[in-house]
N, CA and C atoms of all chains as a GROMACS GRO file, in nm:
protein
  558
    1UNK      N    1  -0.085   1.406   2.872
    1UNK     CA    2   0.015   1.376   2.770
    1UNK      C    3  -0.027   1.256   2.686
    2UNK      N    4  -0.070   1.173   2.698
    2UNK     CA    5  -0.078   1.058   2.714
    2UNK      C    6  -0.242   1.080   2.588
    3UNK      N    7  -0.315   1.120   2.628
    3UNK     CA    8  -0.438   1.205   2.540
    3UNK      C    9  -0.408   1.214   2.473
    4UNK      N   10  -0.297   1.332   2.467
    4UNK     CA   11  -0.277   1.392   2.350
    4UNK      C   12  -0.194   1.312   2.273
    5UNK      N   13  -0.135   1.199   2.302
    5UNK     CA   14  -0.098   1.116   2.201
    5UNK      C   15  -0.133   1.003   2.164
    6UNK      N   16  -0.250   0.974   2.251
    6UNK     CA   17  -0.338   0.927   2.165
    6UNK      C   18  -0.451   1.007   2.045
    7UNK      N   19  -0.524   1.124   2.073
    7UNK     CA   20  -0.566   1.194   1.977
    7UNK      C   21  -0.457   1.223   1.872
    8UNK      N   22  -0.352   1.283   1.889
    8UNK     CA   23  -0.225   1.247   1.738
    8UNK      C   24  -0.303   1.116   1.640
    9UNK      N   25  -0.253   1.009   1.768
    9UNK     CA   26  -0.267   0.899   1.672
    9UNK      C   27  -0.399   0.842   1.622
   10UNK      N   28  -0.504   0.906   1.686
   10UNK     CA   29  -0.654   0.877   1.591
   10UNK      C   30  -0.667   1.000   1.482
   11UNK      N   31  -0.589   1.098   1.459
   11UNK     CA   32  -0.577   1.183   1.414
   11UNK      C   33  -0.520   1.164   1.243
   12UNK      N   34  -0.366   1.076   1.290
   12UNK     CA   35  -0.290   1.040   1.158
   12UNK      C   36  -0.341   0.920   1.098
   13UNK      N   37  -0.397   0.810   1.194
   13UNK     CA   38  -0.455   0.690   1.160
   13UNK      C   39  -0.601   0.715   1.049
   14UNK      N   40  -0.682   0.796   1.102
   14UNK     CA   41  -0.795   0.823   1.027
   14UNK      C   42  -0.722   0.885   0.901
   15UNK      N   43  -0.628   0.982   0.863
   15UNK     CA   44  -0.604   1.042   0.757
   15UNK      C   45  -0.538   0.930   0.693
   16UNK      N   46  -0.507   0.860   0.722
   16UNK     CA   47  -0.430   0.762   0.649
   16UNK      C   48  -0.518   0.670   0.570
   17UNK      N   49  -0.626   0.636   0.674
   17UNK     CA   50  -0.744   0.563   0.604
   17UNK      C   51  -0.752   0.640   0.485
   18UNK      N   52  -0.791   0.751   0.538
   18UNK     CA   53  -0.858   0.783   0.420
   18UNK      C   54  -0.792   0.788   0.317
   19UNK      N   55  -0.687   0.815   0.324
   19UNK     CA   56  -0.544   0.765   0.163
   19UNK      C   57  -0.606   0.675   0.085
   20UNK      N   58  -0.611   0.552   0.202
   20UNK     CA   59  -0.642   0.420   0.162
   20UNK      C   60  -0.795   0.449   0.043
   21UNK      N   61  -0.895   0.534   0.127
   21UNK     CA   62  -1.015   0.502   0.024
   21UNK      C   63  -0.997   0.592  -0.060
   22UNK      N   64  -0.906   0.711  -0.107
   22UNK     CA   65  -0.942   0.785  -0.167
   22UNK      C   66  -0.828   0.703  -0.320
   23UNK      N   67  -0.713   0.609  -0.284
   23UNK     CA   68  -0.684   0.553  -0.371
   23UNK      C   69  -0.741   0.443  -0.422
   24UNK      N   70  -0.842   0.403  -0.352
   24UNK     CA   71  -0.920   0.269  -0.384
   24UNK      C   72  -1.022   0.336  -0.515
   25UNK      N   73  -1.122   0.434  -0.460
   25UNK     CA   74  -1.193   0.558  -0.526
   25UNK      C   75  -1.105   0.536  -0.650
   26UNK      N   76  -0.991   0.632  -0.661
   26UNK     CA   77  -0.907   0.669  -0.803
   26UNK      C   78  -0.876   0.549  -0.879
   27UNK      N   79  -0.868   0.466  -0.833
   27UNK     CA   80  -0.768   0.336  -0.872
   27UNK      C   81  -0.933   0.283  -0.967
   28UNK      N   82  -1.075   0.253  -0.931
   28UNK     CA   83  -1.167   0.264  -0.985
   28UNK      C   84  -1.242   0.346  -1.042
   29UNK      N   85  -1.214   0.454  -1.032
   29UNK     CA   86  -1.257   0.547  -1.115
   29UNK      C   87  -1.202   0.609  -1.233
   30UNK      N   88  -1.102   0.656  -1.257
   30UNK     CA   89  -0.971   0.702  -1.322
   30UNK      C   90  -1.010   0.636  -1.430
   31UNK      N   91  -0.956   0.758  -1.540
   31UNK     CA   92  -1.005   0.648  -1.689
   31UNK      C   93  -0.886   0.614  -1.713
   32UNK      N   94  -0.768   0.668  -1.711
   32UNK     CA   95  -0.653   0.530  -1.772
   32UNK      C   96  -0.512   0.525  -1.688
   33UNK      N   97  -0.438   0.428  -1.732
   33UNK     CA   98  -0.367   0.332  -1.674
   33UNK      C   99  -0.276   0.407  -1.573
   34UNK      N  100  -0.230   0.512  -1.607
   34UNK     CA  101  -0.129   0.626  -1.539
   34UNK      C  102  -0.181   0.731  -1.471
   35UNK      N  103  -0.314   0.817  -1.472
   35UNK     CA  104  -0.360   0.839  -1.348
   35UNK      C  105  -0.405   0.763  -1.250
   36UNK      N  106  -0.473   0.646  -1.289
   36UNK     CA  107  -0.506   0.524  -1.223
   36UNK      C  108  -0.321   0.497  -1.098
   37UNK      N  109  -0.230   0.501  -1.192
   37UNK     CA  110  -0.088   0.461  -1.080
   37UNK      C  111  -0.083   0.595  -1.035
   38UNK      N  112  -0.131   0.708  -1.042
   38UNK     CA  113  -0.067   0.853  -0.956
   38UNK      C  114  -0.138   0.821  -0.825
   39UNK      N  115  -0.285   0.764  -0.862
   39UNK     CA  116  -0.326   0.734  -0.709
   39UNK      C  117  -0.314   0.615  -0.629
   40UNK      N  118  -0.267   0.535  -0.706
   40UNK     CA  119  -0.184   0.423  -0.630
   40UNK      C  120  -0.095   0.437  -0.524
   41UNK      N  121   0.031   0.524  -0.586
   41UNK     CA  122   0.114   0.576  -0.535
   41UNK      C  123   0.085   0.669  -0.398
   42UNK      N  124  -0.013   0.759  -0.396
   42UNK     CA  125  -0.040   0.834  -0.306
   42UNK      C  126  -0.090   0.767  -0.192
   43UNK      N  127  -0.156   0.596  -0.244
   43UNK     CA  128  -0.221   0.531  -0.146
   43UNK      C  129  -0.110   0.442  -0.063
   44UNK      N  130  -0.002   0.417  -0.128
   44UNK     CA  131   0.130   0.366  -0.077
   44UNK      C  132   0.152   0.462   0.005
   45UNK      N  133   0.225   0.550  -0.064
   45UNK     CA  134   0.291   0.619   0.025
   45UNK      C  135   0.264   0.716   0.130
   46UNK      N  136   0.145   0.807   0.145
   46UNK     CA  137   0.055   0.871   0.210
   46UNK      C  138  -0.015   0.824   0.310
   47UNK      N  139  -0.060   0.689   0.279
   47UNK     CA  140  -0.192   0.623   0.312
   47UNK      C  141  -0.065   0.557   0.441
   48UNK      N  142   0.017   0.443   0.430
   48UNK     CA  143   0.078   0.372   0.510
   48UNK      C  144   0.140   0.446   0.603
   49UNK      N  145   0.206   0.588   0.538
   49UNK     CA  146   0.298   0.694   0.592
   49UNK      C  147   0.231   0.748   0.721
   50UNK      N  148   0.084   0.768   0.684
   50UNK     CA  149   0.036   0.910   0.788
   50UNK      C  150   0.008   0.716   0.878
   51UNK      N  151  -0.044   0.593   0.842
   51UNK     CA  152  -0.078   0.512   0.976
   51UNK      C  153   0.067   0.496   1.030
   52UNK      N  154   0.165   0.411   0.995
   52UNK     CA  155   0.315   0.476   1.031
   52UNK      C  156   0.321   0.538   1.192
   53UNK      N  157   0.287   0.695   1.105
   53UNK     CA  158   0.329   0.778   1.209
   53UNK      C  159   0.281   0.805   1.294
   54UNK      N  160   0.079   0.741   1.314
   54UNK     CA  161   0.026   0.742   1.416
   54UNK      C  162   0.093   0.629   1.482
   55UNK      N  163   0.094   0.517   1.416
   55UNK     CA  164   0.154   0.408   1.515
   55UNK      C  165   0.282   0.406   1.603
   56UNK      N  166   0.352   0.523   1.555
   56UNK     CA  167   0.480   0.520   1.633
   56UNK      C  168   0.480   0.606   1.772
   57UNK      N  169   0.344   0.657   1.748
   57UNK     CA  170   0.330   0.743   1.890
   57UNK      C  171   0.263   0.647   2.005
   58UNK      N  172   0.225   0.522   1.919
   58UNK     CA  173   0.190   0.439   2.056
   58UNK      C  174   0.269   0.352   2.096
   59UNK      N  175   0.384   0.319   2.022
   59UNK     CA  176   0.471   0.225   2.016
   59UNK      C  177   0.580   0.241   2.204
   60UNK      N  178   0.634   0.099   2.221
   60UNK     CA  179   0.693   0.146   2.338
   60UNK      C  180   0.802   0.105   2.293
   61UNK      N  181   0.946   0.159   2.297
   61UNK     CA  182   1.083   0.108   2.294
   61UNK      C  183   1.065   0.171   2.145
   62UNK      N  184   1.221   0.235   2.141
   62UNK     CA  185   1.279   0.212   1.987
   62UNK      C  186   1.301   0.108   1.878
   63UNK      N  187   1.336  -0.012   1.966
   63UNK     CA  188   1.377  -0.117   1.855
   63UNK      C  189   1.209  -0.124   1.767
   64UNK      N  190   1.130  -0.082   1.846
   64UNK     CA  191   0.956  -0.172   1.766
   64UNK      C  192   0.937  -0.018   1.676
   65UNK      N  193   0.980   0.099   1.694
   65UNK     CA  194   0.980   0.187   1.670
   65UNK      C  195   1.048   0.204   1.498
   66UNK      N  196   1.200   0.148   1.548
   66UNK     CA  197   1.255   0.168   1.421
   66UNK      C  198   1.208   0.034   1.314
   67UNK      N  199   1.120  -0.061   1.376
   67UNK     CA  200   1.095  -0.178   1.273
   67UNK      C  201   0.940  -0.094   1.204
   68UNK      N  202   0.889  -0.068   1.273
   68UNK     CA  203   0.782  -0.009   1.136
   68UNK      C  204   0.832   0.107   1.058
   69UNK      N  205   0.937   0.187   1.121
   69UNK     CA  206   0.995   0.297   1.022
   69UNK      C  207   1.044   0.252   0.894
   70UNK      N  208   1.138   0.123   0.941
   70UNK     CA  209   1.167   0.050   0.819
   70UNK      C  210   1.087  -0.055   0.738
   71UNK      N  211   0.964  -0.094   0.774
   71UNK     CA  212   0.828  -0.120   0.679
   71UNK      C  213   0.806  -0.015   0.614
   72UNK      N  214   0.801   0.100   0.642
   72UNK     CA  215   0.769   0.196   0.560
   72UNK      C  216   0.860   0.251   0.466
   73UNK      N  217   0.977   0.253   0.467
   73UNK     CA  218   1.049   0.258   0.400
   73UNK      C  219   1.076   0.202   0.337
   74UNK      N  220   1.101   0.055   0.311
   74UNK     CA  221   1.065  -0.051   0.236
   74UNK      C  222   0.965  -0.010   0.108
   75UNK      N  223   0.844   0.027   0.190
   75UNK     CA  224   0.738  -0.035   0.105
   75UNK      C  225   0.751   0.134   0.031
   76UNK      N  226   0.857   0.257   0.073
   76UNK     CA  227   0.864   0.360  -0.040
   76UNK      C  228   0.936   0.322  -0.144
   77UNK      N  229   1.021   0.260  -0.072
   77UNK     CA  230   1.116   0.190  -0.155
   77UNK      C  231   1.097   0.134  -0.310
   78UNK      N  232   0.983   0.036  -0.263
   78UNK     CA  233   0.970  -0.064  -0.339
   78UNK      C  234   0.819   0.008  -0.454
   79UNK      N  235   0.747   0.116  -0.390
   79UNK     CA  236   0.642   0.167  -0.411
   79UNK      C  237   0.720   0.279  -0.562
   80UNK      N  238   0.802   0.336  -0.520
   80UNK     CA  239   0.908   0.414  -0.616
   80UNK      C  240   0.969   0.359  -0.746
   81UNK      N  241   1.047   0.225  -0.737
   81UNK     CA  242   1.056   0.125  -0.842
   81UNK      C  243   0.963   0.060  -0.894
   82UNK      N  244   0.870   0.055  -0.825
   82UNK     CA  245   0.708  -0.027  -0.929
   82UNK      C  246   0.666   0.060  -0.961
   83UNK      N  247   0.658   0.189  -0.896
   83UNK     CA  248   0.545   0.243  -1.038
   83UNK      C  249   0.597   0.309  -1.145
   84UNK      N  250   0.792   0.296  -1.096
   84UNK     CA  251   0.837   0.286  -1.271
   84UNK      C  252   0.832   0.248  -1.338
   85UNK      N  253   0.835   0.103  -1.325
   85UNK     CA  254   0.840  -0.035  -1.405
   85UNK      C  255   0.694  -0.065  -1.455
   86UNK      N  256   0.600  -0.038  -1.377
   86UNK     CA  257   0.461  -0.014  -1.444
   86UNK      C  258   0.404   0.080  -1.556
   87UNK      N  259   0.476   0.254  -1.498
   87UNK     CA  260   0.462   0.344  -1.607
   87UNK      C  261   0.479   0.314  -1.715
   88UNK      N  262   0.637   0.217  -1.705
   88UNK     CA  263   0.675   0.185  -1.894
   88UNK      C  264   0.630   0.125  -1.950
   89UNK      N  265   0.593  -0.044  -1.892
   89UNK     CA  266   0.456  -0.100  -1.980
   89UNK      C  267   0.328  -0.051  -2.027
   90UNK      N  268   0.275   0.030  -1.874
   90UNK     CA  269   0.129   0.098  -1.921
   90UNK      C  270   0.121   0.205  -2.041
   91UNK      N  271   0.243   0.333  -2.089
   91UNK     CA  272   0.313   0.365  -2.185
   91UNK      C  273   0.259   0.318  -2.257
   92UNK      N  274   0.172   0.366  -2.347
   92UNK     CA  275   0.121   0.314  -2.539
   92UNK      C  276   0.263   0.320  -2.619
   93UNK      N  277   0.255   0.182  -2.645
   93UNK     CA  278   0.399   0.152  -2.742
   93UNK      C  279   0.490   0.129  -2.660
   94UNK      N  280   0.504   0.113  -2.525
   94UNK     CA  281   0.637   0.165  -2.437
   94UNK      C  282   0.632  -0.003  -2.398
   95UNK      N  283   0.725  -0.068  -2.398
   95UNK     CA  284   0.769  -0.167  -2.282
   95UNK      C  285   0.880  -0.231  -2.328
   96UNK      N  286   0.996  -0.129  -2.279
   96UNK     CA  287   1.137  -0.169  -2.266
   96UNK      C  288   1.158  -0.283  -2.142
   97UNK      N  289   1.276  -0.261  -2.050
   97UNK     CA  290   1.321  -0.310  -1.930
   97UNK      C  291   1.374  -0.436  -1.988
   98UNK      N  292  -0.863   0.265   2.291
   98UNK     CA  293  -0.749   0.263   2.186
   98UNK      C  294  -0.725   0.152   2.088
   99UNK      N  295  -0.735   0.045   2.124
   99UNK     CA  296  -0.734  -0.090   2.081
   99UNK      C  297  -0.882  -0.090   2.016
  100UNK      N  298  -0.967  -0.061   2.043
  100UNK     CA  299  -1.121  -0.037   1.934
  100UNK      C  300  -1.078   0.008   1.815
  101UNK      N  301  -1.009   0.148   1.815
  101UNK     CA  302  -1.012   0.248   1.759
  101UNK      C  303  -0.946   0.190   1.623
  102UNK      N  304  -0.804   0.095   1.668
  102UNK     CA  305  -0.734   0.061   1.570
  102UNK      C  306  -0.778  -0.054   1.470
  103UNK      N  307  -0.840  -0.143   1.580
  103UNK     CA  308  -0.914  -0.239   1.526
  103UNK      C  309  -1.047  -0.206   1.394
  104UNK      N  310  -1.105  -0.088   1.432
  104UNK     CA  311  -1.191  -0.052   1.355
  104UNK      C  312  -1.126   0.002   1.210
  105UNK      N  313  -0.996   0.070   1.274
  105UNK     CA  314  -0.934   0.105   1.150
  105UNK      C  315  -0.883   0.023   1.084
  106UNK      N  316  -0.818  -0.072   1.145
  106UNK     CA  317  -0.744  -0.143   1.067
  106UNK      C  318  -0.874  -0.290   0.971
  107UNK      N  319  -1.002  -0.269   0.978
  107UNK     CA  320  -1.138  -0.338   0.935
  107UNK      C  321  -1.148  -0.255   0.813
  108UNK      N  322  -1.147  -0.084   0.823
  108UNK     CA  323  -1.161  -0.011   0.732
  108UNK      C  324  -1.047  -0.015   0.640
  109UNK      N  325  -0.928  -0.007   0.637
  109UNK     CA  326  -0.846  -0.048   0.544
  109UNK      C  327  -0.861  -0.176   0.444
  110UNK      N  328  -0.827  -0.292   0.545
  110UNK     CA  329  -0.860  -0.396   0.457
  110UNK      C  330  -1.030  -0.388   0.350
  111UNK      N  331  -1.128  -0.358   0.400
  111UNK     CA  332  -1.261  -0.350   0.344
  111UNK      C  333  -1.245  -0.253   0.230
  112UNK      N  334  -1.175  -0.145   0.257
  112UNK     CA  335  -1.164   0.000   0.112
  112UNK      C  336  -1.064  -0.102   0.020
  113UNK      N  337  -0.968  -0.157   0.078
  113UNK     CA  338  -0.865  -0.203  -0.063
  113UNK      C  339  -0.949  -0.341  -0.126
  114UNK      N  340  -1.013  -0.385  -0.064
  114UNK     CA  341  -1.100  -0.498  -0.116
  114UNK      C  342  -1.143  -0.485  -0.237
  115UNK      N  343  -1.246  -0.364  -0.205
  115UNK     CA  344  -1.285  -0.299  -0.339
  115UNK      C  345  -1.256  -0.267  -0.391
  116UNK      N  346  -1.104  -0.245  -0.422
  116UNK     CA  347  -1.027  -0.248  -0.511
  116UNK      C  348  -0.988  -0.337  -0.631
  117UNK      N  349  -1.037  -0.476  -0.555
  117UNK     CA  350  -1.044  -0.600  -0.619
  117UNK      C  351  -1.088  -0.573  -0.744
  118UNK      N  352  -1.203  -0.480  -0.793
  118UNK     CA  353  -1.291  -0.465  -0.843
  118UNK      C  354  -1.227  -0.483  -1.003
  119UNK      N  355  -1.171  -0.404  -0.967
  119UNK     CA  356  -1.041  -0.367  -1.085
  119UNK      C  357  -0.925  -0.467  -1.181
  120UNK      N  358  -0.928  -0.568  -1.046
  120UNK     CA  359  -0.857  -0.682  -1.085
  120UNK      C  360  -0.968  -0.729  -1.169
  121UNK      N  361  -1.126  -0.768  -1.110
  121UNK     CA  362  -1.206  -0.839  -1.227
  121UNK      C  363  -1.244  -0.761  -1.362
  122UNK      N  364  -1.235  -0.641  -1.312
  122UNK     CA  365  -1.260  -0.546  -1.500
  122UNK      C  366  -1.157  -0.482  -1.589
  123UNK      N  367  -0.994  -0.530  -1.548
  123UNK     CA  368  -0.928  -0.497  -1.620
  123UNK      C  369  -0.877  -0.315  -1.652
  124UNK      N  370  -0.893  -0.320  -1.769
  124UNK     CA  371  -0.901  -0.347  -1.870
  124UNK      C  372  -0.747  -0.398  -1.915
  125UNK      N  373  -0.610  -0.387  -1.853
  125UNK     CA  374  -0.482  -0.437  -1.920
  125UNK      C  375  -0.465  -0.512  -1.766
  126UNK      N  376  -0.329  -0.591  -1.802
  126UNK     CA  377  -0.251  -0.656  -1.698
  126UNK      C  378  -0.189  -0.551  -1.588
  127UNK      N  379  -0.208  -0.418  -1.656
  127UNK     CA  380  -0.070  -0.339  -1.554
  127UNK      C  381  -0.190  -0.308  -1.431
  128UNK      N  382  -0.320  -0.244  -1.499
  128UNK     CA  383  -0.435  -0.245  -1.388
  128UNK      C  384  -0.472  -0.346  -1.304
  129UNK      N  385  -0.430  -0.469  -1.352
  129UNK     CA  386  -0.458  -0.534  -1.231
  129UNK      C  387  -0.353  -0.566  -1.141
  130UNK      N  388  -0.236  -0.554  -1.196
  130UNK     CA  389  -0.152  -0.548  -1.085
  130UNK      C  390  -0.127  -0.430  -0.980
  131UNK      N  391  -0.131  -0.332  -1.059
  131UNK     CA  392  -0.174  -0.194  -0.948
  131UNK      C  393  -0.286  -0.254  -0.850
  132UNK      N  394  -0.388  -0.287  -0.892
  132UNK     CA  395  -0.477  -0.316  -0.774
  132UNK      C  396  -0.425  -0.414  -0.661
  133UNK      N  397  -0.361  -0.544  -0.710
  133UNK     CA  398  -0.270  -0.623  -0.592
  133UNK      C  399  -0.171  -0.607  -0.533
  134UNK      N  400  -0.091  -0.418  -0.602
  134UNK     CA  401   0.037  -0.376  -0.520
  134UNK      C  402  -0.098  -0.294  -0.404
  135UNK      N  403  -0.218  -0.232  -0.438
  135UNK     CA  404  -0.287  -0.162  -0.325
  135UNK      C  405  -0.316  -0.256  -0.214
  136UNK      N  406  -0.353  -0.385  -0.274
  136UNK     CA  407  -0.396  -0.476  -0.146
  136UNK      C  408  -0.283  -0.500  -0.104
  137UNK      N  409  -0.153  -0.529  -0.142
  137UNK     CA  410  -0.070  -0.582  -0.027
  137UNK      C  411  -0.031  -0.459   0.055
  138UNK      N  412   0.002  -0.334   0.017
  138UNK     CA  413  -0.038  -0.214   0.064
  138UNK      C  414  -0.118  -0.175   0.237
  139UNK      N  415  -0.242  -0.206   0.113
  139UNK     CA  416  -0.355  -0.234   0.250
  139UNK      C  417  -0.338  -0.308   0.368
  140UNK      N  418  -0.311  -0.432   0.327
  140UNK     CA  419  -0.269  -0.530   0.431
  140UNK      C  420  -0.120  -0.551   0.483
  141UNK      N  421  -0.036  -0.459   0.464
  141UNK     CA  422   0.069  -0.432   0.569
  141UNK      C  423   0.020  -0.323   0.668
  142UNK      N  424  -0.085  -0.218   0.608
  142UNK     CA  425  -0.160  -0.101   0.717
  142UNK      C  426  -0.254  -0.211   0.770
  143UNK      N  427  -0.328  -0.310   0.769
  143UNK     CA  428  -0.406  -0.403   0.869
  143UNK      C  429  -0.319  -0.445   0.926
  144UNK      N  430  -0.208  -0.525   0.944
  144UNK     CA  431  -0.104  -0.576   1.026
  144UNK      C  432  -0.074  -0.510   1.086
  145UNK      N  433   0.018  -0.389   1.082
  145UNK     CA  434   0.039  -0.328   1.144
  145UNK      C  435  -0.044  -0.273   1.279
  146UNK      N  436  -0.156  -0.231   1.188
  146UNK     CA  437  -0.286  -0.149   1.323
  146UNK      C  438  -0.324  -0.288   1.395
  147UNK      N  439  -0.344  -0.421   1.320
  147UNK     CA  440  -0.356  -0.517   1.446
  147UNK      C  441  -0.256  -0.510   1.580
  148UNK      N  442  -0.116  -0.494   1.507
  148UNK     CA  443   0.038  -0.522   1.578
  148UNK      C  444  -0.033  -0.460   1.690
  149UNK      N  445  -0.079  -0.354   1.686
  149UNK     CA  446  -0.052  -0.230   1.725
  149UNK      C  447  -0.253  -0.256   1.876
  150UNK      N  448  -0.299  -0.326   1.796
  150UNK     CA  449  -0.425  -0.325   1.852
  150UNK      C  450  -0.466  -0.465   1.984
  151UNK      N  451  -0.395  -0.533   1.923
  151UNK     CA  452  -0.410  -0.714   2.000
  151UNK      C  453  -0.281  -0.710   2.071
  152UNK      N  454  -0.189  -0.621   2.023
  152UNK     CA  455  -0.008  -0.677   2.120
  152UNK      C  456   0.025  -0.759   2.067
  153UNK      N  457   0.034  -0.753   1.938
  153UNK     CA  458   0.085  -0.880   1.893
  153UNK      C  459   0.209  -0.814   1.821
  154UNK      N  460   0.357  -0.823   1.856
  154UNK     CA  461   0.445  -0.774   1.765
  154UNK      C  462   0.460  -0.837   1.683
  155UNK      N  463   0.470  -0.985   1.689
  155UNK     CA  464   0.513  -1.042   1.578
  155UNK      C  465   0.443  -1.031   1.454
  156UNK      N  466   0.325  -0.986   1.471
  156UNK     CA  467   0.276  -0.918   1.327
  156UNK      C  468   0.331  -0.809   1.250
  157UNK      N  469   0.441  -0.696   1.307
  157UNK     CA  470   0.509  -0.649   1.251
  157UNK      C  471   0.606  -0.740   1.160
  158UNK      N  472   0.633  -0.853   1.195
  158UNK     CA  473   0.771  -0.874   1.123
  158UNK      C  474   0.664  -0.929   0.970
  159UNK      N  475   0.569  -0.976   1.014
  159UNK     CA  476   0.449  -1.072   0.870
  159UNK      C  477   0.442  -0.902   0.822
  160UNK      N  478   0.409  -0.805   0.846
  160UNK     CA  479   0.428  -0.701   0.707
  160UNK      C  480   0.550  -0.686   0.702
  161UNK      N  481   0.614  -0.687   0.763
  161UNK     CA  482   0.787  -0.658   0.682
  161UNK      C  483   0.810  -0.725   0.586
  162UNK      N  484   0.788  -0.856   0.591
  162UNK     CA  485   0.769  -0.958   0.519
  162UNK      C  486   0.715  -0.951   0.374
  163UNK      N  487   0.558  -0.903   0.403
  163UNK     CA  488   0.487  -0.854   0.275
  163UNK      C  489   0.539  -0.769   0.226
  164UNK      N  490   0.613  -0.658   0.276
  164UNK     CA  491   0.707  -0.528   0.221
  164UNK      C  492   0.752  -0.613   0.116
  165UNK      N  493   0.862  -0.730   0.163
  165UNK     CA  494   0.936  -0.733   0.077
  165UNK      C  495   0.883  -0.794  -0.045
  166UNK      N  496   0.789  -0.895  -0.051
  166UNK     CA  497   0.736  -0.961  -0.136
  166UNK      C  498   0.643  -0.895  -0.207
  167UNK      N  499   0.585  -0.739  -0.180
  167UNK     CA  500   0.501  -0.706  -0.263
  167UNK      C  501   0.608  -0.649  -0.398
  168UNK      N  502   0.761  -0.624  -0.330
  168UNK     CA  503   0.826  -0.521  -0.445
  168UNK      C  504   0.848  -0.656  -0.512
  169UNK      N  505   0.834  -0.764  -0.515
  169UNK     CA  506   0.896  -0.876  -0.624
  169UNK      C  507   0.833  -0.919  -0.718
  170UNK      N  508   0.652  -0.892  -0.616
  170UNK     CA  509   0.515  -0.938  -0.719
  170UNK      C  510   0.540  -0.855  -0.838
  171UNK      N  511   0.567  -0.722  -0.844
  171UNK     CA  512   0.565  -0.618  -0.962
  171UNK      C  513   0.697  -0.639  -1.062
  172UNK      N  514   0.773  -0.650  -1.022
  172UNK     CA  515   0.892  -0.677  -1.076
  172UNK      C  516   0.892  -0.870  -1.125
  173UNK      N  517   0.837  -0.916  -1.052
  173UNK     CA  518   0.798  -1.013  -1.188
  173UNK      C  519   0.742  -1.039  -1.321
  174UNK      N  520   0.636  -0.931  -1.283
  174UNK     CA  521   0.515  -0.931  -1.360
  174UNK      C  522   0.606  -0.794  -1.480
  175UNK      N  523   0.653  -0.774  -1.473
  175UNK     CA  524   0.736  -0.644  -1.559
  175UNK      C  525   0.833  -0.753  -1.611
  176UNK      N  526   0.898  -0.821  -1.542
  176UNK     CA  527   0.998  -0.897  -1.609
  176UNK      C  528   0.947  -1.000  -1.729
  177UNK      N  529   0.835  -1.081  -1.648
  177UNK     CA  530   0.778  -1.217  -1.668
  177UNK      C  531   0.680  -1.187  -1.840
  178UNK      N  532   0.591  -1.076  -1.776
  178UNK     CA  533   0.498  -1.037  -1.890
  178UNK      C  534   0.511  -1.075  -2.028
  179UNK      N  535   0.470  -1.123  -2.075
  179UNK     CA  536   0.493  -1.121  -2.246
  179UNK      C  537   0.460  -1.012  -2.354
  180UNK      N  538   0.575  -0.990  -2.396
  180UNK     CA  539   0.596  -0.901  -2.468
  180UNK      C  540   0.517  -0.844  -2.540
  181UNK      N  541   0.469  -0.745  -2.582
  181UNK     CA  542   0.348  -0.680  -2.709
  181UNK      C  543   0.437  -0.707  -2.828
  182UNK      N  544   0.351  -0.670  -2.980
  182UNK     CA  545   0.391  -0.696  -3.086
  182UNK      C  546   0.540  -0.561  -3.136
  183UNK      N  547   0.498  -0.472  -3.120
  183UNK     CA  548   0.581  -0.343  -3.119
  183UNK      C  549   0.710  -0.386  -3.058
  184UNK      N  550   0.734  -0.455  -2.973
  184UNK     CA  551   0.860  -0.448  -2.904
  184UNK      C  552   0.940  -0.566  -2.972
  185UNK      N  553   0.876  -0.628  -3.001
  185UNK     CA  554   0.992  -0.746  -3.126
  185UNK      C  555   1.004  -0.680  -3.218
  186UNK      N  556   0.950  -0.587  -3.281
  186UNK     CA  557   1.031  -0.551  -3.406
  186UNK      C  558   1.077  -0.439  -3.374
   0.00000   0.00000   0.00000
């Protein structure tokens, strides 16, 4: 049992990395400002999400359980309102707020 | 297990690094702040996989922490920014 949840969690942990490089990749490569944030976003939310959910399979007790659920949520949170507030400046001609 | 995370959590911080890259070539303000919402990003997934690697909980609460302060970095910089010419008139 115990295997197998650790393989889960080298499983979601590695995919998560790789979020991480494949938005690092886009975020430098990408020619402008708003595909450049589509992979931002994917690296937020994907990238932290899939480590997250490996980490909660090693976690012991709920309370430590529900505190990284709510890091992650947070950071959708907050990942959802910035790359609004970014879209509209990056926007040619655009920067209301 | 504790290798495993440790290594991962080396590979995170090191991929968003290079991200930096972006902060030094621009080309607008919004690109470089995208690149410092990825690093703080990054480095709540290093905290965490440490939390998670050394036993250290209290490193969970230092990314909770960064959670909150990365949504303020952006929302300053949206607030704070100075305006383009188009938007005064």
């Amino acid at each position: 049992m115990s295997l197998a949840l650790d393989a889960l969690t080298i499983l979601a942990v590695s995919t998560g990395a790789f979020f991480f490089l494949a938005g690092t990749v886009g975020l430098l490569r990408f020619p402008d400002a708003l595909s450049r944030l589509h992979t931002l976003t994917k690296a937020d939310n994907l990238g932290l999400g899939l480590i997250v959910l490996g980490l909660l399979l090693q976690v012991e007790g709920p309370f430590a359980a529900l505190k990284l659920i709510a890091v992650w949520l947070l950071t959708l949170l907050a990942g959802a309102t910035v790359a609004q507030l970014i879209a509209r400046t990056a926007r040619p001609g655009g920067r209301p707020v | 297990m504790a290798d495993f995370l440790l290594a991962a959590a080396g590979f995170v911080l090191a991929t968003v690094a290079m991200g930096l890259f972006r902060i030094l070539r621009g080309p607008g303000d919004d690109d470089r702040i995208m690149a410092a919402q990825l690093l703080s990003t990054g480095g709540i997934a290093a905290l965490l996989l440490l939390a998670a690697a050394m036993s250290v909980p209290a490193a969970v609460d230092v990314a909770l922490i960064l959670a909150v302060l990365a949504a303020f970095i952006t929302v300053a910089f949206v607030k704070g920014a100075p305006r383009s010419e188009a938007d005064r008139a």
